[in-house]
Residue frames relative to the residue before (quaternion, step in Angstrom):
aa qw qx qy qz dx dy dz
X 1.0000 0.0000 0.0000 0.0000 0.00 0.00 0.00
X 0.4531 -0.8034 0.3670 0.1203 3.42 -0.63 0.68
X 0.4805 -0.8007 0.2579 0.2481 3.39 -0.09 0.95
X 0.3041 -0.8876 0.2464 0.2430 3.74 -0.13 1.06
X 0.3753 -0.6858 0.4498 0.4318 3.99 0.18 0.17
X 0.2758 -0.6784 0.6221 0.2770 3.38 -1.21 0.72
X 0.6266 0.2117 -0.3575 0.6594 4.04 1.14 -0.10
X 0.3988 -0.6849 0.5664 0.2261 2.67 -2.00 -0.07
X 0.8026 0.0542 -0.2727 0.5278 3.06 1.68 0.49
X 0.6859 -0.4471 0.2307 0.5258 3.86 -0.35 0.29
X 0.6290 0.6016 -0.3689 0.3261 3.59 1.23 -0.91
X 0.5828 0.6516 -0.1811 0.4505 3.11 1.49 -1.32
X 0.6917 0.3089 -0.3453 0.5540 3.40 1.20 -0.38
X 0.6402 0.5199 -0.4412 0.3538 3.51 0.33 -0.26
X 0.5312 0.6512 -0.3948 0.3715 3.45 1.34 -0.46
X 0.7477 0.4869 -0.1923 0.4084 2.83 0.54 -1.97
X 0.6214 0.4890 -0.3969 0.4661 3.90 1.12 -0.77
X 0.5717 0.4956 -0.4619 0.4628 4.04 1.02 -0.48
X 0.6269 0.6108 -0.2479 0.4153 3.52 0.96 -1.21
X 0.6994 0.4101 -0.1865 0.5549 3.59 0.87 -1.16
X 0.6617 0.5548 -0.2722 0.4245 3.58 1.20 -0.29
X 0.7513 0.2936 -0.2212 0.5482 3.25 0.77 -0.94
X 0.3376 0.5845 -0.5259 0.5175 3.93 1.02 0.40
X 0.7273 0.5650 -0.2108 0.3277 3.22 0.41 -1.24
X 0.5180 0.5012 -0.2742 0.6366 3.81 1.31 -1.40
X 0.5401 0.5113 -0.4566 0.4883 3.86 0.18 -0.96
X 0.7620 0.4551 -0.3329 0.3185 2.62 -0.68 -1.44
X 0.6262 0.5753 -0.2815 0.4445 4.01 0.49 -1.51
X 0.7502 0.4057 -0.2585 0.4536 3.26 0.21 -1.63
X 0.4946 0.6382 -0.3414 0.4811 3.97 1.20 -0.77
X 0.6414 0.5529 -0.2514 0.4687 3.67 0.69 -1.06
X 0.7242 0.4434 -0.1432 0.5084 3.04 0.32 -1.58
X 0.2315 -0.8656 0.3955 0.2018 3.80 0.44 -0.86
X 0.0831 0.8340 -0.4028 0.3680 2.25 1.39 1.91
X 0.5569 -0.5583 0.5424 0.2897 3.91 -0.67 0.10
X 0.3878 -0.6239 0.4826 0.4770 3.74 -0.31 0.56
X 0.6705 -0.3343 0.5944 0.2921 3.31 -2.14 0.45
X 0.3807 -0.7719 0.4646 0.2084 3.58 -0.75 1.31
X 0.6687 -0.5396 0.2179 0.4628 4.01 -0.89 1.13
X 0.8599 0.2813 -0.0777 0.4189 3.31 0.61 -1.59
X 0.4309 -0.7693 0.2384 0.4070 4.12 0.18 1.27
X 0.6889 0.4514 -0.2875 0.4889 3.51 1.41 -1.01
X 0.4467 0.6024 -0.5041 0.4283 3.93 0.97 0.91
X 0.5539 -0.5887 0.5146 0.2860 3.97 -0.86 1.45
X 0.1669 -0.8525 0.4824 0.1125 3.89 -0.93 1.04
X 0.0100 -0.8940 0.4435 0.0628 3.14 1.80 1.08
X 0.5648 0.3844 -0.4388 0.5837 3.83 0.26 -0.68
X 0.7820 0.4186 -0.3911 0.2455 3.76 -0.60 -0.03
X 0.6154 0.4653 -0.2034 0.6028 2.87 1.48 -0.59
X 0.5392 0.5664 -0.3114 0.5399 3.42 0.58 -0.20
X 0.5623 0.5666 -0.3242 0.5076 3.59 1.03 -1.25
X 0.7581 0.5914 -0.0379 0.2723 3.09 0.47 -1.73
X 0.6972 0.2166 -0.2989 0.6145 3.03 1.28 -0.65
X 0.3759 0.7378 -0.4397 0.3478 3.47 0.89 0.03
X 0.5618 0.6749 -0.1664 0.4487 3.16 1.64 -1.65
X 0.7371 0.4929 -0.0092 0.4621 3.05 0.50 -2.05
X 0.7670 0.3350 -0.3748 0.3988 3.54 0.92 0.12
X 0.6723 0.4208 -0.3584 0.4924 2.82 1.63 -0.28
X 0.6555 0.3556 -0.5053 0.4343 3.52 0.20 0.95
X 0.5572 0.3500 -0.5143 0.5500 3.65 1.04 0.58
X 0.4735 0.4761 -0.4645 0.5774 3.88 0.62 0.38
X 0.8961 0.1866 -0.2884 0.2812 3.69 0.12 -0.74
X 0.6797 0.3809 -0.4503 0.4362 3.01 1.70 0.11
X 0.5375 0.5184 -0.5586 0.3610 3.69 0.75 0.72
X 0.6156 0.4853 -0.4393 0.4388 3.77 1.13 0.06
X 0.5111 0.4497 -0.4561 0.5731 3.97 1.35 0.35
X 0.5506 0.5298 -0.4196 0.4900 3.58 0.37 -0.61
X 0.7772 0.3811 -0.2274 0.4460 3.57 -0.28 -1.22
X 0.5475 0.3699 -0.4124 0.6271 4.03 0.80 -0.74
X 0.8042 0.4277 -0.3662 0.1901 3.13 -0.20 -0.85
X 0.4910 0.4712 -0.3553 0.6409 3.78 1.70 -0.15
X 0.7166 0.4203 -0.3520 0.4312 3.92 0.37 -0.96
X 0.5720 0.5388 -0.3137 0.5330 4.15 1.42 -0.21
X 0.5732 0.6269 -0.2469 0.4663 3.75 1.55 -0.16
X 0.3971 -0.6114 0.5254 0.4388 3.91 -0.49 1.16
X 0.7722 -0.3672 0.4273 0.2938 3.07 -2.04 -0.17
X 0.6442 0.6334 -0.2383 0.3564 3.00 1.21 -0.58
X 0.7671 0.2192 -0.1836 0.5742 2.80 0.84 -1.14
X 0.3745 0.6664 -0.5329 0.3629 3.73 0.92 0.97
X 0.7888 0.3324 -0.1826 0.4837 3.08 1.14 -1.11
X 0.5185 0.6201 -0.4848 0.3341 3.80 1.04 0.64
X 0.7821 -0.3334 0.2781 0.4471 3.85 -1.28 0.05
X 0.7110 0.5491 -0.2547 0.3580 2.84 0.79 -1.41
X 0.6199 0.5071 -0.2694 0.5348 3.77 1.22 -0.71
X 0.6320 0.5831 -0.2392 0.4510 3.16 1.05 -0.62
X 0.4936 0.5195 -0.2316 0.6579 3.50 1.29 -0.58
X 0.8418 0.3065 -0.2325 0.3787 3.59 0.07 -0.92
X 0.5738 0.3302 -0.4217 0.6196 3.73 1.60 0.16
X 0.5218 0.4901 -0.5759 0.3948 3.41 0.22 0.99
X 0.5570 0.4170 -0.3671 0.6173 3.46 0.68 -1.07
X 0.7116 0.3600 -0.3642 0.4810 4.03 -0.89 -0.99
X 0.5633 0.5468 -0.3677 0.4986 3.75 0.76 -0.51
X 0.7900 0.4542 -0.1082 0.3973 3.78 0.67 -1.19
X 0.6839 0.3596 -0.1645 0.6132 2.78 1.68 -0.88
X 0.5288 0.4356 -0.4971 0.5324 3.94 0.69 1.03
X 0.6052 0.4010 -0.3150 0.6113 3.72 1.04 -0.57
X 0.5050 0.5113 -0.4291 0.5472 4.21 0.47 0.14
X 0.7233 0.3838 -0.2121 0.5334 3.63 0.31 -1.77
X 0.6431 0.3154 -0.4961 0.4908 4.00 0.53 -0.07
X 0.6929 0.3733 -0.5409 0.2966 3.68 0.10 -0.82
X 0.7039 0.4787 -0.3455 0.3951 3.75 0.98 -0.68
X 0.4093 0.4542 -0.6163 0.4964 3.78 0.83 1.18
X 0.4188 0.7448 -0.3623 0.3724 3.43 0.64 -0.89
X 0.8274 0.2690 -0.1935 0.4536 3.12 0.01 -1.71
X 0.6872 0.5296 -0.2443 0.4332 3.50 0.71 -1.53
């Protein structure tokens, strides 16, 4: 029995694979909760970026509020050792990051 074509010509498949492709990117950028990917490439994706850092601040916000529990859930002891010390630097670095990135956003 011979095998039927689902196109009837190669273009027809390449279409449907651009078609089945960029459904796909959607879809991703949908996940993520991103704004679609603006129509024309050399157009400015300000809503997306914006998303994005939106993104990016909220997970330096949520991982400096584990950091900080996670020193303030430490005895006294080991508050007052190097090792804590080391770790209010970083949570230190990473609150002066989360301001420069209002700034931008």
């Amino acid at each position: 029995m011979p095998q039927l074509r689902k196109y009837a010509t190669r273009a027809d498949q390449q279409a449907s694979y651009r078609s089945r492709r960029a459904l796909s990117e959607r879809a991703l950028l949908a996940t993520k909760g991103l704004p679609p990917l603006p129509a024309i490439p050399t157009l400015p994706g300000t809503a997306r970026w914006s998303a994005m850092l939106a993104q990016a601040h909220l997970l330096l916000c949520a991982a400096s509020d584990e950091m900080q529990s996670y020193h303030d859930d430490r005895s006294e002891q080991w508050q007052d050792s190097p090792k804590a010390e080391e770790m209010l630097a970083r949570l230190e670095a990473l609150q002066d990051t989360i301001d420069q990135l209002q700034g931008i956003a």
